[in-house]
C-alpha positions as CSV (number, residue, x, y, z in Angstrom):
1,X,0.0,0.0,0.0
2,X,1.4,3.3,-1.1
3,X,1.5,6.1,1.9
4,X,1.0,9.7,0.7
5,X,1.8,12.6,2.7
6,X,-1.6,14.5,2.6
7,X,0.2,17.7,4.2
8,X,2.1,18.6,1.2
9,X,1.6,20.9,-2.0
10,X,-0.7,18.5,-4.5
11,X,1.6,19.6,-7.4
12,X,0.5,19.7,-11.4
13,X,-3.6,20.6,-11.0
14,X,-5.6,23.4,-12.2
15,X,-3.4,26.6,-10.1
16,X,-0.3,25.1,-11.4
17,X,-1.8,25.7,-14.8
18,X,-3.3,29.1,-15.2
19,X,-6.2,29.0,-12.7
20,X,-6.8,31.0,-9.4
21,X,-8.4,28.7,-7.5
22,X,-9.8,25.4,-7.2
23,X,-12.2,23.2,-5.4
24,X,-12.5,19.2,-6.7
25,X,-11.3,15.8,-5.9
26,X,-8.6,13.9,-8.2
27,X,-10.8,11.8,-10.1
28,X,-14.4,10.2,-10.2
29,X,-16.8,9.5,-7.5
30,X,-15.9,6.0,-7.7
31,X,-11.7,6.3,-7.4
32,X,-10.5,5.9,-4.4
33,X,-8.8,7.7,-2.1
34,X,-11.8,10.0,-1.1
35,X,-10.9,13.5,-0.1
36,X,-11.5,17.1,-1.3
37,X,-9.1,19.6,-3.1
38,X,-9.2,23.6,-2.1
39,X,-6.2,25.0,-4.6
40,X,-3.5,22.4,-4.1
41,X,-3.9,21.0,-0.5
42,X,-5.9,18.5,0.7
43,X,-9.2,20.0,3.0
44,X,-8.9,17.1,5.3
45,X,-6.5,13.9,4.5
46,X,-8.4,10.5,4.4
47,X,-7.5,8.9,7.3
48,X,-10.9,6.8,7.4
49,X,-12.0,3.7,5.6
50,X,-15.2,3.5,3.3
51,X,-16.7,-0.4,2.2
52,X,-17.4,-1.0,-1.8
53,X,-20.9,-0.3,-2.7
54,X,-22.8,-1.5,-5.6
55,X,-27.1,-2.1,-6.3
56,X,-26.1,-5.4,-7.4
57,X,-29.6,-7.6,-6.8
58,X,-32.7,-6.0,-5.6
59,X,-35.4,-3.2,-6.5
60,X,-33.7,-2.3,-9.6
61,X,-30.8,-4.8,-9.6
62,X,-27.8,-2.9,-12.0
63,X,-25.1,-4.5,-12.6
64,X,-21.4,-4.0,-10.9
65,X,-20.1,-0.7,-12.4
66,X,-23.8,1.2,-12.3
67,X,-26.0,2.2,-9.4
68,X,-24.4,3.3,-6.8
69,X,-21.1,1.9,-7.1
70,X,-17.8,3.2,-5.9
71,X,-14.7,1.1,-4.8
72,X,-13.6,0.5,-1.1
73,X,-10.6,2.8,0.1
74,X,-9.4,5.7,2.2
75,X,-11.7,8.4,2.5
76,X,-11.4,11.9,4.7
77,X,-13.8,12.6,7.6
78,X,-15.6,15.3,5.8
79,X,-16.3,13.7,3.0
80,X,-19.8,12.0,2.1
81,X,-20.2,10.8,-1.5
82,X,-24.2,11.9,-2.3
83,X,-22.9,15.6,-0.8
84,X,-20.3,15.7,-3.6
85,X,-22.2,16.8,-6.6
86,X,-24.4,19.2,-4.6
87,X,-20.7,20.7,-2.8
88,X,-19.4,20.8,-6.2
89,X,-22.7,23.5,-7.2
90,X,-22.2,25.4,-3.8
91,X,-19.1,26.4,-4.6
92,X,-19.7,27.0,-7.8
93,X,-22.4,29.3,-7.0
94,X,-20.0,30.9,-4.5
95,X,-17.4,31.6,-7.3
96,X,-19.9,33.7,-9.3
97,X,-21.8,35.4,-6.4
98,X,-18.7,36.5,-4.8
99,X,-17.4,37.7,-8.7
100,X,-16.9,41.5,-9.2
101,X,-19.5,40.9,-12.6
102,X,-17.6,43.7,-14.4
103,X,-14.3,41.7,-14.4
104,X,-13.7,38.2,-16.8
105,X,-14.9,35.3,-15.2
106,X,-13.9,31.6,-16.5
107,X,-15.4,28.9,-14.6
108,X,-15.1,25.3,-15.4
109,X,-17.7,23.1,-13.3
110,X,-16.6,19.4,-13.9
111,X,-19.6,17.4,-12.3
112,X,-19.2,14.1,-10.8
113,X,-22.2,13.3,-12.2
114,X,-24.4,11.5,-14.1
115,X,-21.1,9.3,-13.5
116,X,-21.6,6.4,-10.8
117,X,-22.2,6.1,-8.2
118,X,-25.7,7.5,-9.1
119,X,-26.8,8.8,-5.7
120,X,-30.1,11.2,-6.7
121,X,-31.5,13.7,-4.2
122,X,-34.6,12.5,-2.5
123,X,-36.9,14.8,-3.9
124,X,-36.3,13.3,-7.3
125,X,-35.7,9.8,-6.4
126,X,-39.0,7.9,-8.4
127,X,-39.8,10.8,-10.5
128,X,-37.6,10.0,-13.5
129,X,-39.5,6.2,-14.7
130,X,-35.8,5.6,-15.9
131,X,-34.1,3.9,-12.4
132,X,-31.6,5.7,-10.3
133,X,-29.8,6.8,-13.4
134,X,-32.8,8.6,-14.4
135,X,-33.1,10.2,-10.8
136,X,-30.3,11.3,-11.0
137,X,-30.1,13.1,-14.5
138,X,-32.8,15.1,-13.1
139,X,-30.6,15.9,-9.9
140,X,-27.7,17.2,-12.3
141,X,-30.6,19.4,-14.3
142,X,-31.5,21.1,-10.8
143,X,-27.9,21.3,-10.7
144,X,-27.5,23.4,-13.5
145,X,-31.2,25.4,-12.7
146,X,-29.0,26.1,-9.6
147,X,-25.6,27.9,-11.0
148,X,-27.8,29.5,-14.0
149,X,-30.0,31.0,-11.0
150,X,-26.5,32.6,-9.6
151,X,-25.7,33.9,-12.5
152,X,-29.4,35.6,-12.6
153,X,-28.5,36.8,-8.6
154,X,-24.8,38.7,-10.2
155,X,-26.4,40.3,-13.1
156,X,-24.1,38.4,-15.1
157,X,-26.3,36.1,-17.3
158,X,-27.0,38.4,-19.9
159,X,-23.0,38.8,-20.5
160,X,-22.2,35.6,-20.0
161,X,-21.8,32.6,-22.1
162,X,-22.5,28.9,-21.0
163,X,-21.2,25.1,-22.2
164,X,-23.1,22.4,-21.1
165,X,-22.0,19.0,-22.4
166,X,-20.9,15.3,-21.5
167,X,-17.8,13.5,-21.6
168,X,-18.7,10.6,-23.1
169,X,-22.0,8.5,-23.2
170,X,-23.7,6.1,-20.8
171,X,-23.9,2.7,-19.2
172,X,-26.7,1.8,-20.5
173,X,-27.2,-2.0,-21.7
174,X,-29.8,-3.9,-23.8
175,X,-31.5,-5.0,-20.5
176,X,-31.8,-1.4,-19.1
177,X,-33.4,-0.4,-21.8
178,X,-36.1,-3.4,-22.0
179,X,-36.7,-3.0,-18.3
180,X,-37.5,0.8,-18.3
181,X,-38.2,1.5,-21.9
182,X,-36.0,4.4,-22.2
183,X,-32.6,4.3,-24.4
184,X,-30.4,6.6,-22.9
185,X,-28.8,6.9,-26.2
186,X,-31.8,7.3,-28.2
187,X,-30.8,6.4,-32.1
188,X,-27.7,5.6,-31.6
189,X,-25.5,2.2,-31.6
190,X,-22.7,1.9,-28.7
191,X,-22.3,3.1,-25.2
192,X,-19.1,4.4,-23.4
193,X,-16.3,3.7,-24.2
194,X,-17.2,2.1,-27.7
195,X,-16.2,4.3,-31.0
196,X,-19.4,3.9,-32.6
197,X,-21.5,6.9,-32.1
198,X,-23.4,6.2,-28.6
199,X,-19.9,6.2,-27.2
200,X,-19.1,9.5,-27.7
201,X,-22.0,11.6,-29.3
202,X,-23.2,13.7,-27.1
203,X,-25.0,17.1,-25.6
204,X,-23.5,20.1,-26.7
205,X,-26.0,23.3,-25.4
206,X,-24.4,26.6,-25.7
207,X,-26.3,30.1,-24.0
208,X,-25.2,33.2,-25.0
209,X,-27.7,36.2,-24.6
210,X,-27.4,38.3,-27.6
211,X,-25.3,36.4,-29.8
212,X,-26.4,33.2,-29.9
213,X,-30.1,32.4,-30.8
214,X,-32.4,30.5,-28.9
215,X,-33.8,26.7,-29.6
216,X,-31.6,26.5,-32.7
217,X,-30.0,23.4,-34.0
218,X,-26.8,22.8,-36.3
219,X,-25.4,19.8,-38.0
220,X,-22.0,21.4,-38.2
221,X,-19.5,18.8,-36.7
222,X,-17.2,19.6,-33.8
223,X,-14.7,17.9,-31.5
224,X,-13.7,19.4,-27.9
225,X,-11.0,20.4,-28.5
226,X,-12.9,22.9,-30.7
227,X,-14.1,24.8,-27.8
228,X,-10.5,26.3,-27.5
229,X,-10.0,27.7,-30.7
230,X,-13.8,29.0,-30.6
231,X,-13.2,30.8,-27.0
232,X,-9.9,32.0,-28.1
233,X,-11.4,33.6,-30.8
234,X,-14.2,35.1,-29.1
235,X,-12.0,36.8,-26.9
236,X,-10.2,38.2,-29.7
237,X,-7.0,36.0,-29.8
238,X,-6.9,34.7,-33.0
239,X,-3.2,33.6,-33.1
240,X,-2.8,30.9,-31.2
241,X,0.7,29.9,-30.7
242,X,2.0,26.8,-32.9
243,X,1.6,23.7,-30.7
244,X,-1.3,24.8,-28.9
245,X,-4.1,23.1,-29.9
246,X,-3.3,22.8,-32.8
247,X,-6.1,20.5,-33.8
248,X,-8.8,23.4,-32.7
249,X,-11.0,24.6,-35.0
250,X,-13.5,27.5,-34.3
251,X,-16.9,27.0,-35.0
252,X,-17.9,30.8,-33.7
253,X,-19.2,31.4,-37.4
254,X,-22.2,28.5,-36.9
255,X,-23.0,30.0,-33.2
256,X,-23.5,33.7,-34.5
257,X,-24.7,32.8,-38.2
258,X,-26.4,29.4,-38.3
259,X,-28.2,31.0,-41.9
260,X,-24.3,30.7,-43.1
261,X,-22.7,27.4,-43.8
262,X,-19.1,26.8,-42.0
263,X,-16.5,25.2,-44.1
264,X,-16.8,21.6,-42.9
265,X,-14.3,20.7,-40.3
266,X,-11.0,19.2,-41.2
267,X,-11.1,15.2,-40.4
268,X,-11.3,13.9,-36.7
269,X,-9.3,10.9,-35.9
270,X,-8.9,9.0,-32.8
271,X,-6.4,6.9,-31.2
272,X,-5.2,6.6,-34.6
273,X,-7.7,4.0,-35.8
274,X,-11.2,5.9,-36.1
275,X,-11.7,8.6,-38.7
276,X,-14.6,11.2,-39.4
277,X,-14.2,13.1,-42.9
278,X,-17.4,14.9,-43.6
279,X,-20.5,12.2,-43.5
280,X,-17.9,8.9,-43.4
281,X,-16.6,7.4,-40.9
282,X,-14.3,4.4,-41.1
283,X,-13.4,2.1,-38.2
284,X,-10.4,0.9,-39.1
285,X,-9.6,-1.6,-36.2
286,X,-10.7,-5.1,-35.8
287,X,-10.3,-4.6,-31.1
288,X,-12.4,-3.8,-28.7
289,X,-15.7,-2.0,-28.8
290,X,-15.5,-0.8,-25.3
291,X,-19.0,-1.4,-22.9
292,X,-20.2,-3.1,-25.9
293,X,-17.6,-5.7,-26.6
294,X,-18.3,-9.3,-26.0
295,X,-15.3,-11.4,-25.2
296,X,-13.3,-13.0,-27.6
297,X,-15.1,-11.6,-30.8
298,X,-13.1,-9.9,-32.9
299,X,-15.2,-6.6,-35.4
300,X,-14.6,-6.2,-39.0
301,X,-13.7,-3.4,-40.0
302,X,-16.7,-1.2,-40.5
303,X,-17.2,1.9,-43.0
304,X,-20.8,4.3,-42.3
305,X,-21.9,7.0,-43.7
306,X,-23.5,9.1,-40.6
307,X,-25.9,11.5,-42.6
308,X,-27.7,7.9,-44.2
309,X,-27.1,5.8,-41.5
310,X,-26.7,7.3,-38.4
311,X,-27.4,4.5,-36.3
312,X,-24.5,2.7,-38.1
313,X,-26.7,-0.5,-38.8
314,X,-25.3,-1.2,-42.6
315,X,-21.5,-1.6,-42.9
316,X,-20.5,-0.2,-46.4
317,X,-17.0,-1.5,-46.1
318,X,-16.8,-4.7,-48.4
319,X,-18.9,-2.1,-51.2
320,X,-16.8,0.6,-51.1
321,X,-13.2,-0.7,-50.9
322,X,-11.6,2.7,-52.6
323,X,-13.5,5.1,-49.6
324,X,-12.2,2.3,-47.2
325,X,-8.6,3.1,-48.7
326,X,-9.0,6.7,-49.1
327,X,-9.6,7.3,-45.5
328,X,-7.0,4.8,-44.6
329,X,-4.6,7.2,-46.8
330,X,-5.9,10.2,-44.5
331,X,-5.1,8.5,-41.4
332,X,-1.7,7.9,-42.6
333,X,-1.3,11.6,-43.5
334,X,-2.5,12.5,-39.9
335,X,-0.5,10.5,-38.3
336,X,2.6,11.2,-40.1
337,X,1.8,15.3,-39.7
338,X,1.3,14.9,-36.3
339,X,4.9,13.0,-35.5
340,X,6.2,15.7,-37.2
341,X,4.9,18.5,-34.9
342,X,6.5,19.7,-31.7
């Protein structure tokens, strides 16, 4: 067992890297050890032990890795896993209520949740017909209700621009669905972790009074790393130094003229094996699937086009050997420009 002295500087986070102050843990709700983060110290070491959990067998009966799950470990007195995601909002809230409104403000609020272990707040427990998971999707939207509503308090929401999105998509299997009759990735094929669509397709809501209209929808294709460019440029820096994100592409023009089409974005590729290009996409690996995989079967490689076939049901690989090929080529190109840069 490794022995950490809890006392000292927590070197390499967020106010080692540009910002003035932070409150978090050092991973998900699940990792253990359990304790909180307030700049670069921990609040209070965790001198305690906490038992696994899991909702393995009864009411709803998940399996290991959903409900509420976390693994056994050291956790810190103060520290109490279904207060975590409301703790996270509080001081959120405190950030921008305490924030002299005429001064920037960047504030990134990384939930611990819909992640497990789902722990919803007892009003909303029941009220979703979806399970715990459901429950608790609700809980993160009175979440968000709750840092929009400080933002109303500082007189700031009119000047202020928010991101609300996911990092990936959810543990969700065949059975969930047939037991509640929701599919938490509606149309789509895959869950987390898996490169087909459900994996990694996901929310993207932007709010900017002003500038951005309201209930309007784009098809125009973005990555994350997007959002830096896109920031960067609406703060007016438009030359970003060579080697910083350099794979960031703004996509201001589609926020502030949806009427205008964007030049589509150069090709997305990831891990090397998985390529987007426009309406294709080519899975150019025969491994895993992530959450979906079963063990010991071994995919084909698998061509789509998304605009047709969104769902990625028909596999136009063995028709279309040259597009197979082509994008193969632009992997190769990617890959080769990339090892060149610094």
């Amino acid at each position: 067992r490794l022995e950490f002295d809890y006392g000292e500087p927590l070197t390499g986070g967020p106010v080692d890297r540009g910002f003035d102050s932070f409150f978090g843990m050092h991973a998900s709700l699940d990792i253990q050890p359990y304790f909180y983060i307030k700049d670069d110290v921990a609040v209070m070491p965790p001198t305690e032990r906490v038992d696994a959990s899991d909702s393995v067998g009864g009411k709803e009966d998940w399996n290991r890795i959903q409900g509420a799950f976390w693994r056994a470990g050291d956790i810190a007195p103060d520290f109490k896993h279904a207060e975590v995601t409301p703790r996270f909002a509080s001081e959120a809230c405190k950030v921008i209520e305490s924030h002299d409104g005429k001064k920037p403000l960047f504030l990134y609020l990384a939930l611990p949740s819909p992640h497990t272990p789902w722990l919803p707040a007892e009003k909303f427990v029941g009220k979703s017909d979806a399970g715990m998971y459901g429950d608790f999707v609700m809980t993160v939207d009175s979440i968000v209700g709750q840092v929009l509503k400080s933002l109303d308090k500082a007189g700031m929401s009119d000047n202020t621009l928010v991101v609300f999105s996911s990092d990936n998509g959810p543990v969700w299997y065949d059975k969930d669905t047939e037991k509640f009759g929701h599919q938490s990735v509606g149309p789509l094929r895959g869950i987390k972790a898996s490169v087909w669509e459900g994996g990694h397709r996901v929310p993207f809501i932007m709010r900017w009074p002003g500038h951005i209209e309201a209930g309007i929808k784009t098809e125009h294709t973005i990555a994350f790393a997007d959002v830096f460019a896109t920031l960067a440029e609406i703060a007016g820096q438009n030359e970003i130094t060579k080697g910083t994100a350099d794979d960031s592409v703004s996509f201001l023009k589609t926020l502030l003229h949806p009427d205008q089409q964007q030049p589509p974005r150069p090709p997305i590729l990831h891990a090397g094996q998985v390529i987007r290009d426009g309406d294709w996409k080519l899975i150019n690996t025969k491994g895993s699937r992530g959450f979906n995989s079963e063990r010991g079967v071994k995919y084909g490689i698998e061509l789509y086009n998304l605009r047709t076939d969104l769902s990625e049901t028909k596999n136009l690989a063995d028709e279309m050997p040259d597009k197979v090929e082509s994008l193969r080529a632009k992997i190769r190109m990617i890959l080769e420009d990339s090892a060149e840069s610094p």
